[in-house]
C-alpha positions in Angstrom: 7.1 -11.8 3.3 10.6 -9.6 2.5 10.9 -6.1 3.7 13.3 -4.2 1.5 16.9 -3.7 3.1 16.9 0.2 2.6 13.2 0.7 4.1 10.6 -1.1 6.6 8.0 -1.6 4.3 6.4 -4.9 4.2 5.7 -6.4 0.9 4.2 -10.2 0.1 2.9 -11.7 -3.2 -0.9 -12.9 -2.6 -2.4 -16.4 -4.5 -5.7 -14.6 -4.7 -7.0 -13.7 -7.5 -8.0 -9.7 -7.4 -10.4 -7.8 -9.6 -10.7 -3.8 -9.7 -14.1 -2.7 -11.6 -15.2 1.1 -12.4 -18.4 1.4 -14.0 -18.9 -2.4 -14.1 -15.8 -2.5 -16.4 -12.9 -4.7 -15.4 -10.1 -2.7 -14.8 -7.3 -5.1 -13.6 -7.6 -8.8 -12.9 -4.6 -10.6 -11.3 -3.5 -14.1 -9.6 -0.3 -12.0 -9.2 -1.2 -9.0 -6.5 1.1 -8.2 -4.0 0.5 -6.7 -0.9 2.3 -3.9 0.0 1.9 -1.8 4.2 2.2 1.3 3.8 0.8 1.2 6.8 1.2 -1.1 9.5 -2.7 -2.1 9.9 -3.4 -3.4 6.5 -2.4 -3.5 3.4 -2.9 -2.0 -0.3 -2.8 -4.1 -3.4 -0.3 -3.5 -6.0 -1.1 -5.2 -9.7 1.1 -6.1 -12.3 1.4 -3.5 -14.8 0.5 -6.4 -17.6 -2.4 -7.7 -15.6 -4.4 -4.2 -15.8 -7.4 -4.2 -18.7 -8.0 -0.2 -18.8 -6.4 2.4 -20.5 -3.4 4.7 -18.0 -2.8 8.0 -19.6 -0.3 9.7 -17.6 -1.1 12.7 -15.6 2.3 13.7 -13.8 4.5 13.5 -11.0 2.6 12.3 -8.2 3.1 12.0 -4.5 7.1 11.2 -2.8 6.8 8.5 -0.4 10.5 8.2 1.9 9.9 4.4 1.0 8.5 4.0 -1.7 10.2 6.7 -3.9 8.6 8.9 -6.4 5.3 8.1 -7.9 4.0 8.7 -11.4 0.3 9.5 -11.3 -2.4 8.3 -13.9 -5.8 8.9 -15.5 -7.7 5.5 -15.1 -9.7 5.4 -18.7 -12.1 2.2 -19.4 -15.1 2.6 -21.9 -16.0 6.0 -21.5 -15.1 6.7 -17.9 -12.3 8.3 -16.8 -10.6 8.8 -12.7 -8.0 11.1 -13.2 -4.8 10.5 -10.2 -6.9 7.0 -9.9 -3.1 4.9 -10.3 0.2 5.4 -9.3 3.4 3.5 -10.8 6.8 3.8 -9.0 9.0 2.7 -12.0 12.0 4.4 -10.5 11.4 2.6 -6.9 14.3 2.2 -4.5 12.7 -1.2 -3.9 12.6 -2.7 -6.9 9.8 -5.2 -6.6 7.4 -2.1 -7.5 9.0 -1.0 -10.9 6.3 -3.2 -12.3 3.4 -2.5 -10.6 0.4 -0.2 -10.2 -1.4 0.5 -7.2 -5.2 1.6 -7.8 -6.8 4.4 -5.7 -9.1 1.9 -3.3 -11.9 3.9 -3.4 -11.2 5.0 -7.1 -12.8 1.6 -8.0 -16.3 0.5 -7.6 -15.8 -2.3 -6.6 -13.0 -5.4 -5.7 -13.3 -8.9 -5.7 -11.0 -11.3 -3.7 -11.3 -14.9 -5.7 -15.4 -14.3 -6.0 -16.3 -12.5 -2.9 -16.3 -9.2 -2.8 -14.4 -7.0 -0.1 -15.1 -3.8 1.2 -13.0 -0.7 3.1 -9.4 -2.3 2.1 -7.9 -5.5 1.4 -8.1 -7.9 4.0 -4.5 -8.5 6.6 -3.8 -11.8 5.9 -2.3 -11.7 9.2 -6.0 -10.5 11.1 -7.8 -13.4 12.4 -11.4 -13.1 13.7 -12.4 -15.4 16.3 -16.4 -15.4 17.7 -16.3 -17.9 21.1 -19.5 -18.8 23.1 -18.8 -18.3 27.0 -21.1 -18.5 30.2 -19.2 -15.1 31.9 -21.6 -13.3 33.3 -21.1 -9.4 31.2 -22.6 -6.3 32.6 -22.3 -2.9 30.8 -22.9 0.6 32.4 -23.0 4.2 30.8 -22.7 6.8 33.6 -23.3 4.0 36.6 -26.6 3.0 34.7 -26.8 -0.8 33.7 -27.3 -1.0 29.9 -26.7 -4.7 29.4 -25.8 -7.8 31.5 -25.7 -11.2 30.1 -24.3 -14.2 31.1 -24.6 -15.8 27.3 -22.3 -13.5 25.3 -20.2 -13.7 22.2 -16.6 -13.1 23.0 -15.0 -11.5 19.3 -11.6 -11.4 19.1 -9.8 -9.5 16.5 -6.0 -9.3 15.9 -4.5 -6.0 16.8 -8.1 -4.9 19.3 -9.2 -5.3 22.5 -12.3 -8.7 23.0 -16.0 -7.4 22.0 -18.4 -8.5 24.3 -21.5 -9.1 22.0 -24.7 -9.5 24.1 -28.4 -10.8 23.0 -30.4 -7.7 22.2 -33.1 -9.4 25.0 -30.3 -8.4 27.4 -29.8 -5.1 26.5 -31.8 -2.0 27.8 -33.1 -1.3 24.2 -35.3 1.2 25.7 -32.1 3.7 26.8 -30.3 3.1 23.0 -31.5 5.7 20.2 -31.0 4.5 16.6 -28.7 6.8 14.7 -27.7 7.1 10.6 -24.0 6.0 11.0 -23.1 2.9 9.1 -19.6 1.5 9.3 -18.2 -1.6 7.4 -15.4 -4.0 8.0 -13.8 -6.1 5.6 -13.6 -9.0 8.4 -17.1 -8.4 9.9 -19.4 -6.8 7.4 -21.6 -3.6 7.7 -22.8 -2.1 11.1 -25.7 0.1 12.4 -25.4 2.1 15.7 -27.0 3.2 18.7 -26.5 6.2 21.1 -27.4 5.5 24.5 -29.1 7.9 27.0 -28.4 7.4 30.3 -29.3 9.8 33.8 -30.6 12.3 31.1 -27.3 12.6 29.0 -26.9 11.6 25.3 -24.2 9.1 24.7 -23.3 9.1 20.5 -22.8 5.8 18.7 -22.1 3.9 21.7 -23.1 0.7 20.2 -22.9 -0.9 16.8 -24.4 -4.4 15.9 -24.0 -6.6 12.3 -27.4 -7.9 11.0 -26.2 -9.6 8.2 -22.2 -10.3 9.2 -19.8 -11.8 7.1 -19.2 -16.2 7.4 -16.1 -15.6 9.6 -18.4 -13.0 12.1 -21.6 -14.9 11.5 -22.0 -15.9 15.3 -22.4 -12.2 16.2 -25.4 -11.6 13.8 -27.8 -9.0 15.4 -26.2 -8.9 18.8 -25.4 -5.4 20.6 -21.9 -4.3 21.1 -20.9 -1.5 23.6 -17.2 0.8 23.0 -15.2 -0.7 26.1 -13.1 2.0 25.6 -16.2 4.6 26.2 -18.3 2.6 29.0 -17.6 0.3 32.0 -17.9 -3.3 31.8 -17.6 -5.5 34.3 -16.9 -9.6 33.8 -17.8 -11.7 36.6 -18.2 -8.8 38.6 -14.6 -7.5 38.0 -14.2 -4.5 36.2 -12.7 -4.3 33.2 -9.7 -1.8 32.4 -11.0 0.4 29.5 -8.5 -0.3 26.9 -6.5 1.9 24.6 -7.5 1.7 21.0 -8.2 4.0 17.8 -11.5 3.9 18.9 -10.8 5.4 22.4 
């Protein structure tokens, strides 16, 4: 990884190969993306100009970043389709390891394949590890001073960067209390997720609790358990309770 000597942004060169499709037309394939933070949770991925199949026209001046320089914004035009503002090139960069490259609009694309998988949301951190462990500590959940949940067979998920998910057997949960709801979230680490909001003593509690049917191989051992926001409930381990932590989710 360098960081350039003028700002603090974070840029690495990836051995992936990435793929950006609109329409179901390829619109860049690399083995050369770098990853670039903009921001410090994850990265974006920045393509070789050479390595990108469709058409840029130019639009104009685009956003000023304080890193990053001034951006050239372009029309994104592959068999028929067109996404104006969908790329931005900073040829005049302070850090010169952009000059070269584009960046794609994310959500521009319809799709992105890392290698063959595809990835949702953003490209993954390669510095985010997800890690599912079995344990025997007994985990009780309460909404309002109402027991939700209490296993002693959860899933312990630990994600770099958020507080542990206690993942419990839907057999241990109070199914009766949670309310399905429409929200749908995904993760690029953990897949897509449904929700629950739980009533409890007669109040409505929204989206308390989210669960993956179909995770993701590196979230696979939490596959249609029932997770609760510590942030939003109080959960007790062992009979201790647990400090509700402070997160984006809080």
């Amino acid at each position: 990884m360098s960081t350039s000597q003028k700002t603090s942004v974070r840029i690495e060169k990836s051995g992936k190969r990435v793929r950006a499709y609109l329409g179901g037309h390829l619109v860049a394939d690399t083995a050369g993306p770098v990853l670039v933070w903009e921001i410090p949770y994850y990265p974006a991925y920045y393509i070789p100009v050479e390595d990108v199949r469709a058409e840029l026209v130019e639009d104009g001046p685009g956003k000023h970043s304080p890193s990053r320089g001034d951006a050239t914004a372009y029309t994104v035009k592959v068999d028929g389709l067109e996404k104006p503002g969908a790329a931005l090139r900073y040829t005049d960069s302070p850090i010169e390891e952009l000059r070269g490259l584009v960046r794609l609009e994310w959500d521009a694309m319809d799709a992105w394949f890392e290698e063959d998988e595809e990835v949702f949301v953003h490209p993954r951190n390669p510095y985010t590890r997800v890690d599912v462990l079995a344990a025997s500590r007994n985990v009780r959940v309460e909404v309002d001073g109402v027991t939700v949940a209490e296993s002693s067979s959860p899933r312990l998920l630990f994600e770099t960067g958020l507080p542990v998910r206690y993942y419990l057997p839907k057999t241990h949960v109070r199914m009766d209390l949670l309310e399905h709801t429409d929200t749908v979230t995904r993760c690029p680490y953990k897949g897509t997720a449904e929700y629950w909001s739980v009533r409890a003593d007669g109040k409505l509690h929204e989206d308390l609790a989210w669960s993956y049917p179909t995770p993701l191989d590196e979230s696979r051992k939490v596959a249609g358990l029932v997770c609760f926001y510590s942030e939003k409930v109080d959960i007790f381990v062992d009979g201790v309770l647990q400090p509700r932590p402070s997160s984006v989710f809080a």
